[in-house]
N, C-alpha and C positions, 0 to 999 in steps of 0.2 A: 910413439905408440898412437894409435890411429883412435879417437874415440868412438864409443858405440855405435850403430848408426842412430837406433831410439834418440842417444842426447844430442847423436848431432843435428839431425831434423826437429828437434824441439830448438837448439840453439838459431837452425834456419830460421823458424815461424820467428822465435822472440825477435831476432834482429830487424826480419821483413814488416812484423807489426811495429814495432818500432819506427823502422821508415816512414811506414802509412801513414802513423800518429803524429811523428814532426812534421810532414808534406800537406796535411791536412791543417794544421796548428799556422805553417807559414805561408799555408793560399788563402788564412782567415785573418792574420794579421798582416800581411804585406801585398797580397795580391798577386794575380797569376803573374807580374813581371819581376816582384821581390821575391817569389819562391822557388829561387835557382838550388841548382843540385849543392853547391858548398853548402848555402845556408843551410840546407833538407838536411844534408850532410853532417853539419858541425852538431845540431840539434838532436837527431839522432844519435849522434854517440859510436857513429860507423866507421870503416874507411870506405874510400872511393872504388876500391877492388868490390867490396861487398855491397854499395849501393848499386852499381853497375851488372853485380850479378843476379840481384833480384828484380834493376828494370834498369832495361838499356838505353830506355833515351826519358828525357824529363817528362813530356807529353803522357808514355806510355803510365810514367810514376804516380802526375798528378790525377790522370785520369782512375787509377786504381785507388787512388789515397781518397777521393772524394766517397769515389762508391763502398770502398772499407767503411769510411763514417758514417754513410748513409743507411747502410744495410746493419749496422750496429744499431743505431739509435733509432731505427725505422724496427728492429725486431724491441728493443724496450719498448717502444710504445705499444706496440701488437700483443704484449707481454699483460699490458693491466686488462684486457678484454675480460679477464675475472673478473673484476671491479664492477663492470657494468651489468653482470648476471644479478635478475631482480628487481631491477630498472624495469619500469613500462615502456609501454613505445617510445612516448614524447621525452619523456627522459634518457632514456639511452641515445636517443637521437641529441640530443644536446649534450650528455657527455662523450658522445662519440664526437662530435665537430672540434668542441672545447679539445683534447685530446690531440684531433687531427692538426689544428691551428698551432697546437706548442710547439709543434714541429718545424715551422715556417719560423723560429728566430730560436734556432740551433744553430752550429755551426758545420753541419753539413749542406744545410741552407744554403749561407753564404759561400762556403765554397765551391757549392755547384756553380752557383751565381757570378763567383770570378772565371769558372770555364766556358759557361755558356758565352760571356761577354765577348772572353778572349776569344773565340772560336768561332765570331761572329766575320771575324777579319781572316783567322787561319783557317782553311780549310783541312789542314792537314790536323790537327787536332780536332778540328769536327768529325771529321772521318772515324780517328779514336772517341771519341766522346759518345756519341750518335749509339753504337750498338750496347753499350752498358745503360744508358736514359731509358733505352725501351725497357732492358732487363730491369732498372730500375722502378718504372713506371707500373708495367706489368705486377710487382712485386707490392706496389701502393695499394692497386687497387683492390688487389687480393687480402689485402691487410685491412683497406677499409671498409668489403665486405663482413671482415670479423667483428670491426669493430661496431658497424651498424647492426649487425643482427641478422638472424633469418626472417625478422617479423616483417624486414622489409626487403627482401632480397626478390622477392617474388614480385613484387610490385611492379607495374607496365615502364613508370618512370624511375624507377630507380636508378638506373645504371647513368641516365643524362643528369639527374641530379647530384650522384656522386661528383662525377666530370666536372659539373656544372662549378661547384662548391671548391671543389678542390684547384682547379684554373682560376677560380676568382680568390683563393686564399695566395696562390702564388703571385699574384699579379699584386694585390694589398702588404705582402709581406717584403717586395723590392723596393716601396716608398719608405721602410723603414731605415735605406739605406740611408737618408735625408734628412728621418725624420724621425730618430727613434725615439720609445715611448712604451707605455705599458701595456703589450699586447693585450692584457687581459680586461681591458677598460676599449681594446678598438670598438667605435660602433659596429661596423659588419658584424662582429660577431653575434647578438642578437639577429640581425638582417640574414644570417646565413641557418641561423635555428629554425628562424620564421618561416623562410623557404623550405626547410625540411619537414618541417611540419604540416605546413600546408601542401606541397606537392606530394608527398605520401601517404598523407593521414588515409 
């Protein structure tokens, strides 16, 4: 007997997130070369018929497993933007950074970080990589506009100071790969308020 479609479309997503969740888990602890399809595989709790039906080559997998995580924990952050209602300028402006920076040593972080690497050398994974970054980038900014406010949205420099801020947290958050430590004590971050504050006050 054939089950409903309702449960079987919910049994698809569970399975498919499930995929995401392992492929994401083994491109943070083993790196884009130890996150072969058995490993993604065994982890998940699949068979190979059903890893294969919801993504056909590994490239296609890890590149979707990254942006699952990203867009999950890129919408929890976007989520406390209550938090900061009642905040003044300078204030929101500093827990919006703080915020923005927790993000940078999560683990969709670093799994981005093992695709950009690898796909420095593949082009064929840049190829897939490449139009989800934009989606995903695009979806940053928009999120950082939340989280700064309208008090500054308006402002002539805004938008280069977002950029500005946000390029330089990604650049600070790859030497953690060397040199890891308590984000919350890096100097930049002070360095990166002070800039917000002075360039849009």
């Amino acid at each position: 007997m054939t089950a409903p479609r309702g449960r079987r479309e919910e049994r698809t997503a569970t399975s498919r997130t499930r995929i995401l969740d392992a492929a994401v888990a083994c491109l943070v602890e083993s790196g884009y070369a130890g996150a072969t399809t058995l490993r993604i595989q065994a982890r998940a709790g699949v068979s190979r018929g059903r890893l294969l039906h919801h993504f056909p080559s590994r490239d296609q997998l890890l590149v979707a497993a990254s942006g699952h995580l990203a867009v999950e924990r890129l919408r929890g952050t976007w989520a406390r933007v209550d938090e900061l209602d009642g905040l003044d300028g300078a204030q929101r402006l500093d827990r919006a950074i703080e915020l923005m920076w927790d993000t940078f040593s999560e683990p969709h972080f670093w799994a981005a970080v093992e695709l950009w690497t690898a796909a420095r050398t593949q082009p064929e994974l840049g190829a897939v990589l490449l139009p989800q970054e934009r989606e995903i980038r695009a979806a940053i900014r928009a999120g950082m506009d939340r989280l700064y406010g309208d008090g500054v949205l308006g402002h002539a420099r805004y938008a280069m100071v977002r950029d500005l801020i946000f390029t330089s947290m990604r650049g600070v958050g790859l030497a953690y790969a060397i040199d890891p430590r308590d984000p919350r004590t890096d100097p930049h971050l002070p360095l990166w308020k002070d800039l917000a504050r002075t360039l849009l006050s």
